[in-house]
MARKOLDO-502180 format. One line per field, with one value per atom (N, C-alpha, C): residue number from 1; residue in one letter; chain; atom name; y negated, z, x negated. Coordinates in steps of 0.05 Angstrom, whole numbers. Layout:
<recs>
nr: (NUM, ...)
rest: (a, ...)
kette: (A, ...)
atom: (CA, ...)
north: (Y, ...)
up: (Z, ...)
east: (X, ...)
</recs>
This chain:
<recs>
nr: (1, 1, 1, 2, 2, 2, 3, 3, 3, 4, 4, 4, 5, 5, 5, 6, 6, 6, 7, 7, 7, 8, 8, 8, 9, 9, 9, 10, 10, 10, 11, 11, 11, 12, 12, 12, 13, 13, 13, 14, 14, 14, 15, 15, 15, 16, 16, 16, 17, 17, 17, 18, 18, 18, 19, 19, 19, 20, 20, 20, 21, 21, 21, 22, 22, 22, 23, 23, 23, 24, 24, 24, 25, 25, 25, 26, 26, 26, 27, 27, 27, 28, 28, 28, 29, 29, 29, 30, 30, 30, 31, 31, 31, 32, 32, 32, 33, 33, 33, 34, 34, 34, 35, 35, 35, 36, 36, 36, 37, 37, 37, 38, 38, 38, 39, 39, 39, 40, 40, 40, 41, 41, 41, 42, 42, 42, 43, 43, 43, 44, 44, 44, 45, 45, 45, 46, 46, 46, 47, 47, 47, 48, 48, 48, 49, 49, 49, 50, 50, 50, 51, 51, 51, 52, 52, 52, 53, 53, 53, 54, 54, 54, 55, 55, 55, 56, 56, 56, 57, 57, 57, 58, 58, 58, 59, 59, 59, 60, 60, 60, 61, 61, 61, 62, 62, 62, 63, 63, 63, 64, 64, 64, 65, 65, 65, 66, 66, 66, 67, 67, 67, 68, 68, 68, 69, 69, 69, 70, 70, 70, 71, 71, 71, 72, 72, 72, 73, 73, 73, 74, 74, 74, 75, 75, 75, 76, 76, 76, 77, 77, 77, 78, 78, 78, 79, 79, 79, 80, 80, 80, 81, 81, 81, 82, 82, 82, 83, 83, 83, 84, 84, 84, 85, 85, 85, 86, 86, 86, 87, 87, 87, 88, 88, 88, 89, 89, 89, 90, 90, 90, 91, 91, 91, 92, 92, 92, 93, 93, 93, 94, 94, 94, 95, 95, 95, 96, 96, 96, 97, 97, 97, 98, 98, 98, 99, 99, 99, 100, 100, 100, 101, 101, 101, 102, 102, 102, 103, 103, 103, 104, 104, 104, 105, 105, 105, 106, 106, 106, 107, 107, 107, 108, 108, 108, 109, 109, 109, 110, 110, 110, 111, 111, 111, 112, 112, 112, 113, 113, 113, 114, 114, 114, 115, 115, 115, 116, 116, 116, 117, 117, 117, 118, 118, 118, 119, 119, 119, 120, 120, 120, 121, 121, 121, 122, 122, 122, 123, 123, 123, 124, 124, 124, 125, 125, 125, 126, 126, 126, 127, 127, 127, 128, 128, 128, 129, 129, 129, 130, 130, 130, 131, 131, 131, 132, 132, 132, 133, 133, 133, 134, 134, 134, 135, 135, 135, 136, 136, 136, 137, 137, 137, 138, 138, 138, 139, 139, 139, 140, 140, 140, 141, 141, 141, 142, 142, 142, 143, 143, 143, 144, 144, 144)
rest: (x, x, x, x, x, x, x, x, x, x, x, x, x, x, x, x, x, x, x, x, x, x, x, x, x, x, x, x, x, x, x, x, x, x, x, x, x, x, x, x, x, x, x, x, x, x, x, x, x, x, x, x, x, x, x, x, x, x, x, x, x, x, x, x, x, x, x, x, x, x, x, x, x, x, x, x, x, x, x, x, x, x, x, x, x, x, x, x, x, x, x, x, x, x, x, x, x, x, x, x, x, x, x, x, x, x, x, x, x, x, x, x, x, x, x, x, x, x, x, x, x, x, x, x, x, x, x, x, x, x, x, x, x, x, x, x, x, x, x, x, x, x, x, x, x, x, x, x, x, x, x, x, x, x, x, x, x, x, x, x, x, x, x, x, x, x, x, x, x, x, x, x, x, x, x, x, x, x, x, x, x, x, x, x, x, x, x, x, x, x, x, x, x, x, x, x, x, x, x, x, x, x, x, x, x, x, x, x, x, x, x, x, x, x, x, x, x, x, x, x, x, x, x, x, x, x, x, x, x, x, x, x, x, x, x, x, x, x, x, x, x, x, x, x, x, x, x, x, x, x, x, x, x, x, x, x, x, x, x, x, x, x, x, x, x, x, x, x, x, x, x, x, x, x, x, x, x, x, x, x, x, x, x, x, x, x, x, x, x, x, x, x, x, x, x, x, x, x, x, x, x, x, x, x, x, x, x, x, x, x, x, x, x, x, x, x, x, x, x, x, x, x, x, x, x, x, x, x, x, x, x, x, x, x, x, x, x, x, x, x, x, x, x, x, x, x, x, x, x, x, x, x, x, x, x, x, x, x, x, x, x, x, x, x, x, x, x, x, x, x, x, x, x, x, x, x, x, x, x, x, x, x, x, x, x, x, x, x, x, x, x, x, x, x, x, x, x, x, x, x, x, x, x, x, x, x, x, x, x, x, x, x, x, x, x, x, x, x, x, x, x, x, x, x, x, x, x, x, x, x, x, x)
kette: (A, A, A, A, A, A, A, A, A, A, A, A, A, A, A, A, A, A, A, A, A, A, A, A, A, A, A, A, A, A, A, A, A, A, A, A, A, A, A, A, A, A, A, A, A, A, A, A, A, A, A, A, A, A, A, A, A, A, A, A, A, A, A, A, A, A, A, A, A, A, A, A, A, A, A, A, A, A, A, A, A, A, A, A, A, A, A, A, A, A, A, A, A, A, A, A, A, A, A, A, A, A, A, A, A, A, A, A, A, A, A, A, A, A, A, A, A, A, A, A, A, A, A, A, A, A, A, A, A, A, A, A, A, A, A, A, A, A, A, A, A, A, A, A, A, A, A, A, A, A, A, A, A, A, A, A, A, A, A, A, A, A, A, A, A, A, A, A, A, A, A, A, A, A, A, A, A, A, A, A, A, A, A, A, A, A, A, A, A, A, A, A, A, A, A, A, A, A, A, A, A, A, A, A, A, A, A, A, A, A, A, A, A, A, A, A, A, A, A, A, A, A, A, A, A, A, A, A, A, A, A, A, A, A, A, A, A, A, A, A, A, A, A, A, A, A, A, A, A, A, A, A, A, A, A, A, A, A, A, A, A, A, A, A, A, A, A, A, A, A, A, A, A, A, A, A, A, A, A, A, A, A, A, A, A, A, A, A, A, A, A, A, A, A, A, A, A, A, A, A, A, A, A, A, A, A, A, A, A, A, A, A, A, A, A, A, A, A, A, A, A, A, A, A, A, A, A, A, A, A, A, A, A, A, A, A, A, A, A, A, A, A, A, A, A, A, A, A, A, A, A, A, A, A, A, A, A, A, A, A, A, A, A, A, A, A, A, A, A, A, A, A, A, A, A, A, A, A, A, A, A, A, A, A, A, A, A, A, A, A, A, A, A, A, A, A, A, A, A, A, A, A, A, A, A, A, A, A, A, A, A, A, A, A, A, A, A, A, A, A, A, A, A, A, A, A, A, A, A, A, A, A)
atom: (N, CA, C, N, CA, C, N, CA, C, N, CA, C, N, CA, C, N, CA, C, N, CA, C, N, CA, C, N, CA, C, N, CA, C, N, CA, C, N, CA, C, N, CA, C, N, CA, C, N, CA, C, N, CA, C, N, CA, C, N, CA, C, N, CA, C, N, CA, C, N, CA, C, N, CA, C, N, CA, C, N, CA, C, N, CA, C, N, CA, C, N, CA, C, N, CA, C, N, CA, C, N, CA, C, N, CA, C, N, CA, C, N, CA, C, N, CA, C, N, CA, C, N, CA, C, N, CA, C, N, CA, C, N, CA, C, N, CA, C, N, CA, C, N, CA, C, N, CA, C, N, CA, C, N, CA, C, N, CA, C, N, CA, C, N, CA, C, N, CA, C, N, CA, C, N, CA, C, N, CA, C, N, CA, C, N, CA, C, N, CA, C, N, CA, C, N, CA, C, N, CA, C, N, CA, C, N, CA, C, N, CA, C, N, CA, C, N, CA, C, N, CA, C, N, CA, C, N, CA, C, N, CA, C, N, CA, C, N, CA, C, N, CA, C, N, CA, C, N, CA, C, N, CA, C, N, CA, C, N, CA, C, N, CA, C, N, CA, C, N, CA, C, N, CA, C, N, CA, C, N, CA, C, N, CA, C, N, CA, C, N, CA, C, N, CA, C, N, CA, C, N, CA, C, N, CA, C, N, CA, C, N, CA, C, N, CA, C, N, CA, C, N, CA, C, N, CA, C, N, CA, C, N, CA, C, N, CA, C, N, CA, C, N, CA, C, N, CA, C, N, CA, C, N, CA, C, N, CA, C, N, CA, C, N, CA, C, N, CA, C, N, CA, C, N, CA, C, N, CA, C, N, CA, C, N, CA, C, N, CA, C, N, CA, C, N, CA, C, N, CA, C, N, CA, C, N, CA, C, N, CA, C, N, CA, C, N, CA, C, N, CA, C, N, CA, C, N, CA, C, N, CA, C, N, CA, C, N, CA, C, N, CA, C, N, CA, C, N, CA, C, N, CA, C, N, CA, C, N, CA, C, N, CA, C, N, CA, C, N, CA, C, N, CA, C, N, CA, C, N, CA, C, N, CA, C, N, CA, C, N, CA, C, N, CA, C, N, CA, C, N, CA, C)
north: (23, 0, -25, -39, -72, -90, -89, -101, -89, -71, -62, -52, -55, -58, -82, -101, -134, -142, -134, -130, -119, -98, -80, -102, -113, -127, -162, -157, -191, -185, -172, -163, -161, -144, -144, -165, -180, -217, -230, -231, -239, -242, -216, -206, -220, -228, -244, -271, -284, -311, -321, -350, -364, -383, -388, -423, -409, -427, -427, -435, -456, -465, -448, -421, -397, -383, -393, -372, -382, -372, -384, -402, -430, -445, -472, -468, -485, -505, -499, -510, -535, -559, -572, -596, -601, -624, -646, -657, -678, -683, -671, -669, -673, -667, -669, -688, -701, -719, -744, -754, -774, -771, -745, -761, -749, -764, -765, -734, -721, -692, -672, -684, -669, -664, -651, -648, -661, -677, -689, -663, -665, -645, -649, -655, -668, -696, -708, -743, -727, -713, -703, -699, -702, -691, -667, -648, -631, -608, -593, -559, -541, -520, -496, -477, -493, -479, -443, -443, -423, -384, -404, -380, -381, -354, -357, -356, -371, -356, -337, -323, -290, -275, -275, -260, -261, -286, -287, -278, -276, -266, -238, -222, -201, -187, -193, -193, -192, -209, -211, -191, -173, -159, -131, -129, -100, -102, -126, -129, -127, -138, -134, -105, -95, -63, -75, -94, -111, -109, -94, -94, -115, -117, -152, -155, -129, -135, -143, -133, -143, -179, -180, -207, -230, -227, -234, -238, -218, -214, -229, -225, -236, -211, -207, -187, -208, -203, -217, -209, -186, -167, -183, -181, -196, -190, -165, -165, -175, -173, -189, -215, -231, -252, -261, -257, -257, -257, -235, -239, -257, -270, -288, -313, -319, -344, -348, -320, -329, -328, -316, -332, -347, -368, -389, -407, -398, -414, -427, -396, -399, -412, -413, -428, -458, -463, -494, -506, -489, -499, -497, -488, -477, -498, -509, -534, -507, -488, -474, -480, -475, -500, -524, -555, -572, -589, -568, -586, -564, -571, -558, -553, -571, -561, -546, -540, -516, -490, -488, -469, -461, -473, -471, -455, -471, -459, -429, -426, -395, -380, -380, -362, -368, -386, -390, -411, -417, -436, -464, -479, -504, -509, -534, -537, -546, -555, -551, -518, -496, -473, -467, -481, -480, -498, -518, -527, -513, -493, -491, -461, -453, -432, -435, -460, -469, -474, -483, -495, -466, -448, -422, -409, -408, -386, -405, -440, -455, -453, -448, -439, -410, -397, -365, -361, -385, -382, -392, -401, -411, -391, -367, -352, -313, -305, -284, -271, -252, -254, -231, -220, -201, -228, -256, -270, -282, -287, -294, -280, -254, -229, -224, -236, -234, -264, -286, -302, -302, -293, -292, -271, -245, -223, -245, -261, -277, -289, -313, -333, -318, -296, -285, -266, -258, -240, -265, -283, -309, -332, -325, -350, -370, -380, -403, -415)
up: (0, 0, 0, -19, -20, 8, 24, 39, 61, 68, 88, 82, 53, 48, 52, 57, 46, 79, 99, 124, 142, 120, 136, 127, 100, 90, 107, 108, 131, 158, 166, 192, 187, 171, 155, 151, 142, 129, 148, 174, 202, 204, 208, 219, 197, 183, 152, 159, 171, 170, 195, 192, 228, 230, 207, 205, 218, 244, 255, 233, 209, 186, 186, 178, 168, 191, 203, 231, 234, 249, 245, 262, 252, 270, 254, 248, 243, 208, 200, 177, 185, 188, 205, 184, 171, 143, 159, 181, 197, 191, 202, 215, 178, 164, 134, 109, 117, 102, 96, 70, 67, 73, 83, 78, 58, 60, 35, 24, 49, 37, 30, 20, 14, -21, -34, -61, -67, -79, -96, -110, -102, -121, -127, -145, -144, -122, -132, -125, -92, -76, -52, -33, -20, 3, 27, 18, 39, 24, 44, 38, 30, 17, 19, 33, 59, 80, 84, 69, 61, 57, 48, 42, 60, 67, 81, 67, 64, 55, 52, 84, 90, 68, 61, 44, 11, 3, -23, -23, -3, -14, -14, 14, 2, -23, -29, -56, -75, -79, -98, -99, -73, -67, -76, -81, -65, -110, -128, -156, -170, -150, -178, -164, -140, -136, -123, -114, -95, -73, -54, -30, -18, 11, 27, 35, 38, 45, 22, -7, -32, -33, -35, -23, -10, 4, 24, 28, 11, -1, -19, -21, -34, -66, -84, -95, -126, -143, -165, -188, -182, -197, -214, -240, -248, -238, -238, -229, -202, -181, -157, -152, -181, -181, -188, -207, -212, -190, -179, -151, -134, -129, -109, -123, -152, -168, -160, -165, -172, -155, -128, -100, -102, -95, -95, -110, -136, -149, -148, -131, -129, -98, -82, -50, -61, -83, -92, -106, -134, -148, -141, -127, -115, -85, -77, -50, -32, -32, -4, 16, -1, 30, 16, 26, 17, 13, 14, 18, 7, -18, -20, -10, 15, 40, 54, 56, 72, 64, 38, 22, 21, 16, 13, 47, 73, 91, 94, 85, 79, 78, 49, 32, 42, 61, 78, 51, 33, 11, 11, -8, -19, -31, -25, -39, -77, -87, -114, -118, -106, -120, -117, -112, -109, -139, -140, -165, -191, -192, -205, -208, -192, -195, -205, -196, -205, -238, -245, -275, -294, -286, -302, -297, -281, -284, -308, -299, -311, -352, -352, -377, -397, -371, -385, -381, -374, -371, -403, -416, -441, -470, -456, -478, -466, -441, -428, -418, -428, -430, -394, -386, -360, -337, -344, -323, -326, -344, -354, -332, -333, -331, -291, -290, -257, -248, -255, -252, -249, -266, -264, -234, -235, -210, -182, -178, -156, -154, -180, -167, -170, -180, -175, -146, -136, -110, -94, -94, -80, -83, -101, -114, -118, -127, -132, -157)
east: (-17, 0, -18, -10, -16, -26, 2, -7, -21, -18, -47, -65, -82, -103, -109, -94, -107, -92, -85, -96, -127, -118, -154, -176, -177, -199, -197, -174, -167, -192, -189, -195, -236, -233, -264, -277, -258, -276, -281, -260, -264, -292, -300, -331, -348, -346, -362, -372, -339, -343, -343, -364, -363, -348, -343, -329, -304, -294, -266, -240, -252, -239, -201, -217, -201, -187, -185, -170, -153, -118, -97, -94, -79, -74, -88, -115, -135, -123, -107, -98, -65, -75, -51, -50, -25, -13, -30, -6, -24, -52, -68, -92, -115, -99, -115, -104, -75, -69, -84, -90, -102, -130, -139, -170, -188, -218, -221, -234, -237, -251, -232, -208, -184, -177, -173, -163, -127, -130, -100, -97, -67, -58, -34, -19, 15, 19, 6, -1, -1, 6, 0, -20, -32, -49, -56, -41, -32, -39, -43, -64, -41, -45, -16, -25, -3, -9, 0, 18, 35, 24, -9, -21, -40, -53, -82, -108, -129, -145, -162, -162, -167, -146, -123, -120, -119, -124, -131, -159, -182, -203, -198, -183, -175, -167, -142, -133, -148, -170, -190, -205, -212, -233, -211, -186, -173, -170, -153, -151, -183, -204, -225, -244, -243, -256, -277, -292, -303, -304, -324, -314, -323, -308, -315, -346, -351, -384, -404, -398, -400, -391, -361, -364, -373, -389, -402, -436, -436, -466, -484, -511, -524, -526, -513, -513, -506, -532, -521, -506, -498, -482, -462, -453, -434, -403, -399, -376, -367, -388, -389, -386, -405, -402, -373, -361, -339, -310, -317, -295, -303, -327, -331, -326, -332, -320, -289, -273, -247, -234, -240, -227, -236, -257, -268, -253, -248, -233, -206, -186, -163, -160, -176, -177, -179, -195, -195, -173, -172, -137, -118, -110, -88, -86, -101, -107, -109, -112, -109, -126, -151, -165, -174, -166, -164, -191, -214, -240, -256, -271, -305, -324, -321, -341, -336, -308, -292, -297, -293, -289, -330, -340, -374, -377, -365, -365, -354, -338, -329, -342, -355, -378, -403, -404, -427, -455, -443, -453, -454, -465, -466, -438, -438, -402, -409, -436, -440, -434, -442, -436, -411, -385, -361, -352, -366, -359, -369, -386, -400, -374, -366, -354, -326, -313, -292, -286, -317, -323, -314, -329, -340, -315, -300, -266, -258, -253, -236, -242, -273, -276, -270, -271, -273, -232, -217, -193, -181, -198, -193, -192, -201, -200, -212, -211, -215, -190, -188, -151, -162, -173, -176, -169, -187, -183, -156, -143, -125, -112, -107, -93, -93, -113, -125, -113, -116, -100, -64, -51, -20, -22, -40, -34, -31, -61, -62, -31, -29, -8, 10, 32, 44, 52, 30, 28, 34, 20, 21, 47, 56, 84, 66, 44, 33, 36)
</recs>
């Protein structure tokens, strides 16, 4: 089942990450409206809170065969790279976490290799019909 694989891997990523960022509670409209380390998105200011992003990296890890410790890793594997791009990507377009530095905090990175990862989905979305294809799965599983 779907969702308790992408529980077990919730639980997994835990142990991954330090940033408090990602833990529940820590994502508040208030507390992030208007400022400036935030992403516009629909003339708006506000994160989607709706989703977590413990489980979109899941998801990513359970749709592309990735495990979280792969995730997480220093592994320049392409297909690795790939799953760590396109969560990365979908925590950014999507506003789920409303900051590049947040999201760099995650993956324990630079917030340039968040842009840099955002760039390279947003290109290979122009004509890669798999990411294409991995795209609709996310915002669909997600309603995004």
């Amino acid at each position: 089942n779907m969702i308790q694989e992408i529980e077990a891997k919730r639980a997994i990523i835990k142990e991954y990450i330090i940033s408090p960022y990602v833990l529940p509670g820590i994502v508040n409209i208030e507390e992030i409206k208007n400022r400036s380390d935030t992403v516009k998105t629909n003339s708006n200011y506000i994160a989607n809170v709706d989703v977590n992003p413990l489980d979109v990296i899941a998801y990513v890890s359970c749709i592309t065969n990735i495990s979280v410790k792969e995730m997480f890793g220093r592994s320049r594997s392409m297909d690795v790279i790939y799953a760590k791009h396109l969560s990365q990507y979908v925590l950014y377009t999507y506003n789920i976490v409303p900051s590049l530095n947040k999201i760099a905090k995650i993956f324990k990175l630079d917030h340039s290799t968040i842009i840099n990862a955002r760039d390279k989905i947003k290109g290979y979305l122009t004509y890669d019909e798999k990411v294409q294809e991995d795209i609709k799965k996310i915002e669909s599983y997600f309603s995004l």
